[in-house]
C-alpha positions in Angstrom: 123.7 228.4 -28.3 123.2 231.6 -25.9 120.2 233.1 -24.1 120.6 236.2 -21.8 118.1 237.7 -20.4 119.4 241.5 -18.8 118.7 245.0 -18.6 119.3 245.1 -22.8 116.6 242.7 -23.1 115.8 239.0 -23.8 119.0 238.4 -26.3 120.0 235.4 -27.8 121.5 233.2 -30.8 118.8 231.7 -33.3 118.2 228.1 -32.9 119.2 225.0 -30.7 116.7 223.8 -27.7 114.4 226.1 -26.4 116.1 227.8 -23.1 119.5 227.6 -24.6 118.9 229.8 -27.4 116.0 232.5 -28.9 114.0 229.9 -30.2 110.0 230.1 -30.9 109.3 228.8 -27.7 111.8 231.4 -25.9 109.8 234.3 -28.2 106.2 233.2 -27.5 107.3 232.8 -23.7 108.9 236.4 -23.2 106.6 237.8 -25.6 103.5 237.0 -23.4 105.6 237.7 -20.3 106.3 241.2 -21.4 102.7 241.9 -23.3 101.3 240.6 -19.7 103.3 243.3 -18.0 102.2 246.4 -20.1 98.7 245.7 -19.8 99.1 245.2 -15.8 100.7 248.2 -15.3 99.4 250.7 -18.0 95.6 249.0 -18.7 96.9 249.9 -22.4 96.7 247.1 -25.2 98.5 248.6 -27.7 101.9 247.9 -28.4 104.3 249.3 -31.1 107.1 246.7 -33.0 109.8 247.2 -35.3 112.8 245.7 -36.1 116.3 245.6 -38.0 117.1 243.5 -41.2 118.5 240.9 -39.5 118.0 237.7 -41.7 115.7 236.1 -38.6 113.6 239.7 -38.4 110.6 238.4 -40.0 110.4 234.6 -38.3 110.7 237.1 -34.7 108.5 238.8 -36.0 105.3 236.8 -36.7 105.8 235.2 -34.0 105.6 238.5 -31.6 102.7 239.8 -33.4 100.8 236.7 -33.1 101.6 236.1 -29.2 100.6 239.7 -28.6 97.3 239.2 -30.6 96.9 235.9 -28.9 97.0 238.3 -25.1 94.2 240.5 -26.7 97.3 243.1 -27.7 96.8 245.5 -30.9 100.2 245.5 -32.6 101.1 248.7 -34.3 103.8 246.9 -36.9 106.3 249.5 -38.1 108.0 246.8 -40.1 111.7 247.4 -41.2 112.4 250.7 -38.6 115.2 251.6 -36.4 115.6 251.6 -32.2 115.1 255.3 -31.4 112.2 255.7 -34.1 110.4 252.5 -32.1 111.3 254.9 -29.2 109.5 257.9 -31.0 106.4 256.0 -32.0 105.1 254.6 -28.7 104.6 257.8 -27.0 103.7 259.3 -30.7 100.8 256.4 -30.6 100.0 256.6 -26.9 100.7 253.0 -26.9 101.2 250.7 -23.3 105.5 249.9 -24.9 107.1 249.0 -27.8 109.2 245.9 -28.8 112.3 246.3 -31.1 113.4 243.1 -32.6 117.1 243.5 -33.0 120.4 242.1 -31.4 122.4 245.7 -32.0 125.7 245.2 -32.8 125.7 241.2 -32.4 126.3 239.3 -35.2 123.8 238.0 -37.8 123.5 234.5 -36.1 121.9 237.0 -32.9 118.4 238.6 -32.2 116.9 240.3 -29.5 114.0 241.7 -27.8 114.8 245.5 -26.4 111.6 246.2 -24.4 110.1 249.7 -23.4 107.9 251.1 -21.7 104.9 253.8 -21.9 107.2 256.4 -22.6 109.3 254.9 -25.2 111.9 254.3 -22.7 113.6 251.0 -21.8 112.2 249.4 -18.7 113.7 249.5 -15.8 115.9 246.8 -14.1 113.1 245.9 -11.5 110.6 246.3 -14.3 112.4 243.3 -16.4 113.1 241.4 -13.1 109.2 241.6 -13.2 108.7 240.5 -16.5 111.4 237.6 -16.1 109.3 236.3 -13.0 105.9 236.3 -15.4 107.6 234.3 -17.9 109.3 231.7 -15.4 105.9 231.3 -14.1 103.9 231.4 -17.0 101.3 233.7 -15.4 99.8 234.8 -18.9 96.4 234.5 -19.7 95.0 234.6 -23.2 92.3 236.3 -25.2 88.9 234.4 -26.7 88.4 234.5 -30.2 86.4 237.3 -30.1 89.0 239.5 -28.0 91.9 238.7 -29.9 94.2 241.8 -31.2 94.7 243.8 -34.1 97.6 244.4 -36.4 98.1 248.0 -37.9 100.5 248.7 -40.4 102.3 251.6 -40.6 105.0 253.1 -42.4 104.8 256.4 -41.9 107.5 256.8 -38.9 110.6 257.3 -41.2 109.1 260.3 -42.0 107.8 261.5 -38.6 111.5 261.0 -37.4 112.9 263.2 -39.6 110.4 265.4 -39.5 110.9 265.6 -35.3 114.9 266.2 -36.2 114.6 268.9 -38.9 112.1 270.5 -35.9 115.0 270.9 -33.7 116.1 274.7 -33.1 119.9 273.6 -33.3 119.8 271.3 -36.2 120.6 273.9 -38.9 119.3 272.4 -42.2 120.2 275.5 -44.3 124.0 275.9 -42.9 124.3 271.8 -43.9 122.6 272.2 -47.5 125.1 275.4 -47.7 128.8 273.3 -46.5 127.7 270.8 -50.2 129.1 267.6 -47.8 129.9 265.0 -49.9 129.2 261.8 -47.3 130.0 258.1 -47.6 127.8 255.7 -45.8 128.5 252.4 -44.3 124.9 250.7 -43.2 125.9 247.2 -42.3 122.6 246.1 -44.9 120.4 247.0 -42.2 117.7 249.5 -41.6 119.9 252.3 -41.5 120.5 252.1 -45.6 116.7 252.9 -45.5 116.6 255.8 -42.7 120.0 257.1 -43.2 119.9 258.4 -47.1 116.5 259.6 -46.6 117.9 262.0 -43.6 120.5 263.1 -45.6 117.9 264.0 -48.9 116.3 266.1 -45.8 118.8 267.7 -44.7 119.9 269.3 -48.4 123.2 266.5 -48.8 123.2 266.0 -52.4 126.4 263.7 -52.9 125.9 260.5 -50.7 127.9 257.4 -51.3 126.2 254.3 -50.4 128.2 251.3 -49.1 126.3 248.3 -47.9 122.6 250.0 -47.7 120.5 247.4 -48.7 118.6 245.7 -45.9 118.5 242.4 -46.5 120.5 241.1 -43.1 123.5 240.1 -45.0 126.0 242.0 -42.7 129.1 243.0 -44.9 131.6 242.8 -41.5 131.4 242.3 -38.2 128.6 245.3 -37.7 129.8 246.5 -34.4 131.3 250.2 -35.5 134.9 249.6 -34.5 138.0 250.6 -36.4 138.8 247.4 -37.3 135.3 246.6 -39.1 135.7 249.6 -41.2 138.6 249.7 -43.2 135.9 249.5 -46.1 134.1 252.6 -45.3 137.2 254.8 -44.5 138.5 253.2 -48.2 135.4 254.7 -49.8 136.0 258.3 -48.2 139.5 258.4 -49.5 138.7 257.0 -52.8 135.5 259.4 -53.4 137.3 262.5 -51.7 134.4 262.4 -49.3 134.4 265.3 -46.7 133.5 262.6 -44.3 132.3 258.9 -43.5 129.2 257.8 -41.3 128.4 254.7 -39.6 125.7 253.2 -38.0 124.8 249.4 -36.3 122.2 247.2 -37.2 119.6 249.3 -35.4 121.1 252.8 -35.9 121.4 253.6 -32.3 124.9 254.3 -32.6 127.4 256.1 -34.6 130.6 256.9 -35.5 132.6 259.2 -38.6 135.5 259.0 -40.5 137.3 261.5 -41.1 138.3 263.0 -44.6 141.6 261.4 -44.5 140.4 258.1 -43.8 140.9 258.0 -40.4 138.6 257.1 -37.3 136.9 260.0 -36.0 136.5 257.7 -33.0 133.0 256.4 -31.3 133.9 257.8 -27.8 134.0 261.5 -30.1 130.6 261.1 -31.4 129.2 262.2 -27.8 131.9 264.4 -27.2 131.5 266.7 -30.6 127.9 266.4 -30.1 128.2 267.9 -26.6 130.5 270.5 -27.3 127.8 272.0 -29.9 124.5 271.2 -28.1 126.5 273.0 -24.5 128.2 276.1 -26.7 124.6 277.2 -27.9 122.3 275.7 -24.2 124.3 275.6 -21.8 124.1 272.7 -18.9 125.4 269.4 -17.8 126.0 266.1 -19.3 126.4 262.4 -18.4 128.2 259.3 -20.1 128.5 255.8 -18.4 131.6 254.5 -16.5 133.3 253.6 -19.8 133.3 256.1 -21.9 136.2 259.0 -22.2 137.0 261.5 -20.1 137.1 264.2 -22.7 133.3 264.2 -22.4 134.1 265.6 -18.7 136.8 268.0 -19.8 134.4 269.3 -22.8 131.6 270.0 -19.9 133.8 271.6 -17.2 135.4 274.2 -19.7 131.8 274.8 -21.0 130.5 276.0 -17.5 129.1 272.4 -16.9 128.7 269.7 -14.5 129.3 266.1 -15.7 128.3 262.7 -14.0 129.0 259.2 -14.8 126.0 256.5 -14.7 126.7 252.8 -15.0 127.1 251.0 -18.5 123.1 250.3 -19.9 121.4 252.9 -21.6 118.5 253.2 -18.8 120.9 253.8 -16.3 122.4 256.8 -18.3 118.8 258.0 -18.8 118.1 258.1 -15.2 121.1 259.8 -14.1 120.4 262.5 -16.9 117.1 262.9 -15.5 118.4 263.1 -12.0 120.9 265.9 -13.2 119.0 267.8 -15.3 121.3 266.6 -18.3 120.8 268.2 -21.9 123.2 265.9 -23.7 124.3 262.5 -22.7 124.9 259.1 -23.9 127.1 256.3 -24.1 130.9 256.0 -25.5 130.1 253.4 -28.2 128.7 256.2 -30.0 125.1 256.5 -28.6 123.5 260.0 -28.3 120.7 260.5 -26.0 119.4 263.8 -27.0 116.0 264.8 -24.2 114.8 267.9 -26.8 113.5 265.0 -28.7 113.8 261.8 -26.8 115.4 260.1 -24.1 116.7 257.1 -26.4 120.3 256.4 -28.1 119.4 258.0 -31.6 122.4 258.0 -34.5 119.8 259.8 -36.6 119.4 262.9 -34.6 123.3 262.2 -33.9 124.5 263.3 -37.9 122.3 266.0 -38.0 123.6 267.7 -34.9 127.2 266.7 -35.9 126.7 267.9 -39.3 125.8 271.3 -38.3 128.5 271.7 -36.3 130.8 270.7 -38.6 129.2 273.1 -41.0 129.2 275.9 -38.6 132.7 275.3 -37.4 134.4 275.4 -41.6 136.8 273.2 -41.1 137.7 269.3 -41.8 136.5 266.8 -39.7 140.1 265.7 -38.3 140.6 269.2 -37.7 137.6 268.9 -35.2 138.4 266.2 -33.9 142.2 267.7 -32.7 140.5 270.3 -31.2 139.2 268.2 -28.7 141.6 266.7 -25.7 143.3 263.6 -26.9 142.2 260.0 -25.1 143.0 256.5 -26.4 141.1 253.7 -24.9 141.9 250.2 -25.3 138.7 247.9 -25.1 139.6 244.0 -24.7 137.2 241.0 -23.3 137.7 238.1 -21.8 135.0 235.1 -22.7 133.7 233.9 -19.3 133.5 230.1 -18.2 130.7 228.5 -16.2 132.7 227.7 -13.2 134.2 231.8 -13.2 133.1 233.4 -9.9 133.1 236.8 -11.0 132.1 239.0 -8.1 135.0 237.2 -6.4 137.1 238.0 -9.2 137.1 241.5 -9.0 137.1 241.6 -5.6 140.8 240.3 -5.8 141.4 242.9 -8.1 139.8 245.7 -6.4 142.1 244.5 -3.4 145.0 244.5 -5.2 144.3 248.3 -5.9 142.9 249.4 -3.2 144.9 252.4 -3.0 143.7 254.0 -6.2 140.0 255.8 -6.4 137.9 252.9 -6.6 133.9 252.6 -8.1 131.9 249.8 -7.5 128.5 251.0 -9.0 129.0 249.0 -12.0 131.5 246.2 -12.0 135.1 247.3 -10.8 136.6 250.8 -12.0 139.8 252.1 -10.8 140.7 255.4 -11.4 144.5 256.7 -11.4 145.8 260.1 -11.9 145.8 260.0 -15.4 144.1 256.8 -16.7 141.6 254.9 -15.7 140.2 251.0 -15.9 136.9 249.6 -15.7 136.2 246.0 -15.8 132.6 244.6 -15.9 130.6 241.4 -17.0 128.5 242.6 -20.1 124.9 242.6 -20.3 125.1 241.7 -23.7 127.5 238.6 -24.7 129.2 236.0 -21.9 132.5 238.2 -21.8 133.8 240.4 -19.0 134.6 243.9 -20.6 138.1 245.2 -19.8 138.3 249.3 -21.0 141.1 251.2 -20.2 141.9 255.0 -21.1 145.1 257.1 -21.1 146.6 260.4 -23.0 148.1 258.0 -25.5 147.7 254.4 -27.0 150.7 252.6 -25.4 150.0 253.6 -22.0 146.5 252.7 -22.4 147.2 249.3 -24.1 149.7 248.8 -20.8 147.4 249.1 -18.4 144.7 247.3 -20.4 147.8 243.9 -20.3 148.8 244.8 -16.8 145.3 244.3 -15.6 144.4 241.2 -17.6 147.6 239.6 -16.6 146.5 239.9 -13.1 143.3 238.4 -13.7 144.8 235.4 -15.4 147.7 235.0 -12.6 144.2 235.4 -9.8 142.6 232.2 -11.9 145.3 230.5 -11.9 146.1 231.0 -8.3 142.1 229.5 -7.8 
């Protein structure tokens, strides 16, 4: 059984003893912890809560709602919803933060608690440091009976979403009707077989192909959007002649396409396409975290722009895009963080961006995707052990490489002429992340062996 509390949250695997996994205890405890910090820091009791289909939504679920009623909280329940539309709703509702109850891309045994704050942004690191230290300490004091909160209802944010999206002055929802897509849709049974069609209806698509849409938590595959989770999906395009595949995780903050032949459009391409449509009509500068491909730079710097890199975690990207003045950013597993409507990883506003430039640009969608500079980046993990020191770990490989253009922000990256490594413990599973990018697969996959089989010949020397 696993429990990590991190930037992403309070994330764990159902069951087992309470501190050892996300059990009822663990819920009430962080719950309180967290409803405890809003109301300190904001005065506001209101808090909005949604969640994915995971098959342990609904347990999480009642249990939130009642230890937030139990703090004096009123709970604005969105029910079955989606990360960025949580995101949307808590400024929408002027609420204190919002809870979304959803391990992303982890499997079904997972669930999670992503936290925000006031603005429908993820708090901080020193803000979840602070709520960590009011669970430890239990330093949560609950309501009477006649001061206990209220639970609202409301299903109305699907449509406000899309409503917010069609808004958008570069989301063309007559040049999208006009291209007559015909679009196959892989959902993972989650809440994106809910949100997804109903974006599509908006935005004129009349011919959409619905694999694994109903959200009932059975998860089809492995749901994190990798190519080798989707063979399914990119069967479907090729079998229905589809103009295109579209996939999105658990919680529908990230995305990735297929192209018409089947093939992977690629996640770290979802930000880049994106970019190059949002910066060819507004001009300005972008950021991606330490991971994600270089053609996001190459895209921005032939565009007139300026692009930075933030560390891996999607508040970290938001800060640095606020720091910059970024109008696109987002994160190389396919997250788009679009600031004309929110600062939050949104798949949603993702297609209809990338479907109007795919309208607007006539062609296929591996056609687009050749006209961008061609990366291949090799992601591998290595499961940590208890007794692994790993700050002292990549401090023996940093030495090693000391020669090359090193980066410490986040982890150990190490940048050579034309490829690049970046090593760092994720805040999400017990595994150290090993990414590695070059202009083609084999180099890539080289560097990404060379470098693990220094780390094994490093633990073996200890």
């Amino acid at each position: 059984m696993t429990l990590i509390k991190s930037i992403s949250g309070i994330r764990g695997t159902i069951g087992g003893t309470a501190g050892n996994g996300l059990t009822p205890v663990d819920i009430v405890k962080f719950t309180a912890a967290y409803g405890t910090w809003v109301v300190k820091h904001t005065g506001i009791k209101k808090i909005v809560l949604g969640r994915d289909a995971r098959i342990s939504g609904a347990m999480v679920n009642n249990l939130v709602i009642g230890t937030l009623q139990g703090l004096g909280i009123d709970v604005i329940d969105l029910g079955l919803s989606t990360t960025p539309t949580v995101e949307i709703a808590v400024p929408m509702e002027q609420a204190g933060g919002g809870i979304i109850l959803t391990a992303s891309h982890n499997p079904k045994q997972w669930n999670a608690l992503k936290l925000l704050n006031q603005h429908g942004e993820f708090i901080s690191d020193s803000d979840g440091k602070e709520v960590l230290e009011i669970a430890e300490a239990a330093a949560f004091d609950f309501a009477g009976v006649n001061d206990l909160g209220k639970v609202t209802t409301d299903d109305t944010y699907l449509q406000k979403h899309i409503d917010a999206i069609l808004a958008l002055p570069l989301v063309d929802r007559e040049a999208i009707k006009n291209a007559n897509f015909k679009i196959a849709i892989d959902c993972v049974n989650s809440t994106g077989g809910i949100f997804v069609p109903a974006l599509l209806k908006a935005l004129g698509v009349e011919k959409v192909y619905e694999l694994y849409c109903t959200p009932d938590g059975e998860f089809p595959h492995n749901p994190e959007p990798l190519p080798e989770n989707l063979k399914d999906i990119a069967k479907e395009v090729q079998d229905k002649n589809a103009d295109l595949g579209i996939v999105v995780d658990p919680d529908v903050d990230r995305l990735c396409f297929v192209s018409e032949d089947g093939t992977m459009f690629g996640e770290e391409y979802t930000l880049v396409a994106v970019a190059d449509y949002i910066l060819k009509n507004t001009p300005g500068n972008t950021v991606s975290n330490l991971s994600s491909t270089r053609a996001l730079r190459d895209v921005t710097e032939k565009l007139g722009g300026q692009y930075n890199a933030a560390a891996v975690g999607e508040v970290n990207v938001v800060n640095q895009m606020k720091a910059t003045n970024a109008i696109i950013g987002g994160e190389g597993n396919g997250g788009i963080i679009y600031p004309e409507l929110h600062y939050g990883r949104d798949a949603l506003v993702g297609i209809a961006l990338f479907l109007t430039h795919l309208a607007k640009f006539g062609k296929s969608v591996s056609l687009l995707r050749a006209s961008y500079p061609g990366y291949h980046i090799s992601k591998n993990k290595i499961t940590l052990t208890e007794e692994m020191d790993i700050d002292a770990l990549l401090a023996k490989v940093q030495e090693k490489y000391k020669a090359e253009q090193i980066s410490t922000i986040d982890g150990l990256k190490i940048d050579f002429e034309n490829e690049w490594v970046h090593l760092r413990r994720s805040n999400t599973e017990p595994i150290i992340r090993i990414y590695s990018e070059a202009q083609n697969e084999t180099v890539a996959e080289n560097l990404a062996a060379k470098i693990i089989s220094d780390i094994k010949e490093i633990l073996k020397l200890n």
